[in-house]
Each structure stands twice: as C-alpha cells, then as structure tokens.
Residue, then its C-alpha position, 0 to 999 in steps of 0.5 A: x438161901x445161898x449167897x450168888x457166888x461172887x468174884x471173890x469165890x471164883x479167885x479163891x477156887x482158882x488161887x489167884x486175885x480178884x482182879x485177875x479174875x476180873x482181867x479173865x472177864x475183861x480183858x483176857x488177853x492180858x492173862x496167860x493161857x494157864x491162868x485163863x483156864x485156871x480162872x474158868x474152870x473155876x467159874x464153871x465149877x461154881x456156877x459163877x454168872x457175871x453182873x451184866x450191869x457192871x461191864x454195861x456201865x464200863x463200856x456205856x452200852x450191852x452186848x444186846x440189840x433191839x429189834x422193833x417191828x410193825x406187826x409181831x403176829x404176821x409170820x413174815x416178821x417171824x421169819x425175819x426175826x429168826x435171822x437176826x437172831x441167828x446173826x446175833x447168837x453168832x457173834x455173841x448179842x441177845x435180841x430184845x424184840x418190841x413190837x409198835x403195832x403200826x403205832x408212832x406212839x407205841x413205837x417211841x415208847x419201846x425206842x426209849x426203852x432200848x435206848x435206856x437199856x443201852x442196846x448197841x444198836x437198833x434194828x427197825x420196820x418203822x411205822x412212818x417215814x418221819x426220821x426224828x425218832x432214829x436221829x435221837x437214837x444215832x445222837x445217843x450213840x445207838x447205831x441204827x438199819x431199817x428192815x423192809x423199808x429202804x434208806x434214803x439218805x447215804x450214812x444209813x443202812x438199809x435193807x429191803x424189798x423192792x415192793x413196786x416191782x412185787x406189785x408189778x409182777x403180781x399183777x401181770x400174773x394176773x394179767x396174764x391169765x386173762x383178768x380183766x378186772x383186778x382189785x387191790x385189798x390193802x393194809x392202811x395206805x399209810x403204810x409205805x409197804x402197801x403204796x409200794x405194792x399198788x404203784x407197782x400194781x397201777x404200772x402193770x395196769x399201764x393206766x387201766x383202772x385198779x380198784x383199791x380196798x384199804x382196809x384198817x389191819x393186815x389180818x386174815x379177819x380183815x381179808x374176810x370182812x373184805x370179800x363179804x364188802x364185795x360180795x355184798x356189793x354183786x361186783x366181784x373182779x376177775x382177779x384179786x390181789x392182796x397186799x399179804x398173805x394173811x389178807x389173802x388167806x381171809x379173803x380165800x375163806x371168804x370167798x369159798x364160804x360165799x361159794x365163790x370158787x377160787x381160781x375159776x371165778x376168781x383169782x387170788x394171790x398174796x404177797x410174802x410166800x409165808x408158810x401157810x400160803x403153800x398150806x391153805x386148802x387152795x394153795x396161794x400163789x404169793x410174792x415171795x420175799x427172802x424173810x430170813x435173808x432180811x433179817x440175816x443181812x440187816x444184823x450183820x451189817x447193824x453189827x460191822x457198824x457197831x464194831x468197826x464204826x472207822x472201816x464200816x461202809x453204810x449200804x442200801x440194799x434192795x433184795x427183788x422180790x420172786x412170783x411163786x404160782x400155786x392153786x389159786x391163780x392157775 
C-alpha cells in the first residue's frame, strides 16, 4: 500500500519548503504568482489531498454546513436542498443533510452532530417552535437561518412561505367553483406549516365551517387512508383540500379506486406544486411554493453571516405562495 503524499512530497516536487507549501494552502496571498503555480502543479501531479482536519482545528470550524429538515422523503425538501447545494458548491462549502422526521429527539441528535463536526453554520425546518436548541448552537458560535418556518425575533434570519395566505387561496378556489362543503386532511396539527394552512383555510370560509382530518404523517399512504375514513363514513365534501401534495395525490388514489370521480364529484387540490402533481393521472392543482428559490436564499444569507458577521443584516423573508389550477379542480 502507498504512503498518502504528504506536504513534504509536494515541496520536494515543487523546490520550495514545506512551509511554503503550506503558506500555498493557507494563505496564498503571501506567496508569489510564481511560486504559486509552481507549488499547485506539484499537487496536482501528485494527487496531493490536504488533511481537512488540520485547517478545521486552526480556524475552529470546516468549510461545511448542515442542513436538517422535518421530512427527507417529500420532494418539496428535495428541491429545497438542490439549492442550497447550489449556493454552497458556489462559494466553496459541502452540505451535510440530516433529517429529524418531525422528531424534537431526533433532531438535537443530529444538531450535536454538526455542531461536533464544527459546520460554519446550520440551516433548518425545525420540528417545533421551542428555541433552546438553535441558541445552543448560536452560543457555540454556529450561525443559524430557519427555512419554511418564519423568525420571530430580529437578530434571526429567516426564510419562508406565507402559508396563511396558501390556505386562503386554495380554498377561495375551491370556493369559487361552487363548493359548498370543504374538508382540510392535514399533517399533525403540531406542525406550524399545517396550522398555517387551516387558519388561512378558516379565513376564506369567513366562519362557515371546515371540516378538518389530521392525520399522523404527510404521506401518500396517509391521504388514501384519509379518503377511505371518508367514504366509510357516506360524507363526502364538495371539495377536498390537502395540506401537501403527497397527502393529495393519496387521497386522488383513493377516491378513484372508491370510483369517486375527481373534479366532477369531488374537487382536489394540494399544496407545493411538486413535480408529480402536474404528472398524476388527474393533473392536481396545488399551491406552488419557490422550493429551490428557498433554498437558494437561506444559503446565501446563512453565509453573508458566517462571512462578513460586522456588515451582515439579519432578514425575515416571506416569499407569497402561487395557485397553480389543473385537472383536479376544473
């Protein structure tokens, strides 16, 4: 088995000292133009890969970040996670992805983790509203940007969706195409996302009643077992509203294995706009939300602060969500 090349290899190739070479890794203003090149093409030609853990140690923390979200398999995070990704790759940073699964528990796990692999900072959907675990990590030093849940304190940034005002307009669609009766199927009502959707939901109702189904997970699985609880009962509504996609798309089998025609007995629609919505055999109109944008802003500002922590100016930004109308509603 070959020795890994070292520093010292590298020096040798290029004719210069190993704290030169090390200058080249570190602080490659102090080197010449000349030397420079010299020095990485000696790398290059060795296959030289520096020791990450050395430069972590001298400047206390990685050129990585976390990124902990509630559900890994809903494609909504997927799309969120391919930009920050992005953004990172950018500006030089890996991203290691943790998922909580909606689990406080879980959750502070994988923070410790991160925090223990010294990530300049950390991008979350947190599981619940209780703050203690992101001041830990601030008092670490670990910068932190919640995603798809808004800030409520000014030296926090924060990006997300305006979901009160998703619910609002899923359900005026609905409205306006004559629905009379309208039924919410929800995640856990614990979930700041899906409370969100139903108070805006309630305001569009202007206090006629919304019949609520909350259900233990936002799966497909979850919206078929939704629309057999409802068949079973003989009291279908006149429009459906789902508080995602995958709920929607569940509840879209359902119903149609039922023999339940969706829009002309029922109406359907779901919220995210991810890509199997527009796919489904009923196309499902959903509330769009900008996924990748998400991603995208929440990293560029997560590193702004890591960077430049003296000029850096916290932001609370709330994107407003877009009605997309296909099959399932017309």
């Amino acid at each position: 088995m070959h020795s890994p090349v070292g520093i010292r290899d590298v020096a040798e190739r290029a004719g210069v000292s190993p704290g030169t070479v090390s200058n080249v890794l570190n602080r490659p203003e102090k080197v010449s133009a000349a030397t420079r090149a010299k020095v990485e093409e000696a790398v290059r030609e060795l296959g030289f890969v520096r020791h990450g853990s050395a430069s972590t140690l001298r400047a206390g923390h990685s050129k990585t970040i976390g990124l902990s979200v509630i559900d890994i398999g809903n494609p909504f995070f997927t799309d969120v996670t391919a930009g920050v990704e992005e953004v990172a790759s950018e500006l030089g940073y890996a991203v290691i992805l943790s998922n909580s699964a909606g689990s406080r528990t879980k959750e502070e796990r994988n923070l410790l983790v991160l925090a223990e692999q010294r990530v300049r900072g950390v991008l979350i959907t947190p599981s619940d509203e209780d703050p203690t675990r992101l001041d830990r990590l601030r008092d670490r030093g670990i910068r932190v940007v919640l995603v798809d849940h808004p800030a409520h304190r000014a030296d926090q940034c924060s990006v997300a969706v305006n979901d009160i005002v998703g619910g609002t307009t899923a359900v005026s669609h609905l409205l306006s195409g004559g629905a009379e009766s309208i039924a919410y199927v929800t995640g856990p009502l614990t979930i700041r996302q899906c409370i969100d959707r139903r108070v805006g939901a309630e305001r569009a109702l202007g206090g006629a009643p919304l019949r609520v189904i909350e259900m233990a997970a936002m799966t497909p699985r979850a919206g078929q077992q939704a629309a057999a609880k409802m068949i079973a009962e003989g009291d279908l509504p006149d429009a459906i509203f789902c508080a995602n996609d995958l709920l929607a798309l569940g509840m879209l089998r359902g119903l149609t294995h039922a023999g339940v025609r969706v829009p002309d007995d029922v109406a359907l629609i779901g919220y995210d706009d991810i890509d199997f919505a527009a796919a489904s055999a009923v196309s499902l109109s959903s509330i769009r939300q900008p996924t990748h944008q998400l991603g995208r802003v929440a990293t560029e500002l997560l590193l702004d602060e890591c960077d430049h922590p003296d000029t850096h100016a916290h932001q609370q930004i709330m994107f407003q969500p877009e009605l997309v109308i296909r099959e399932s509603t017309r």
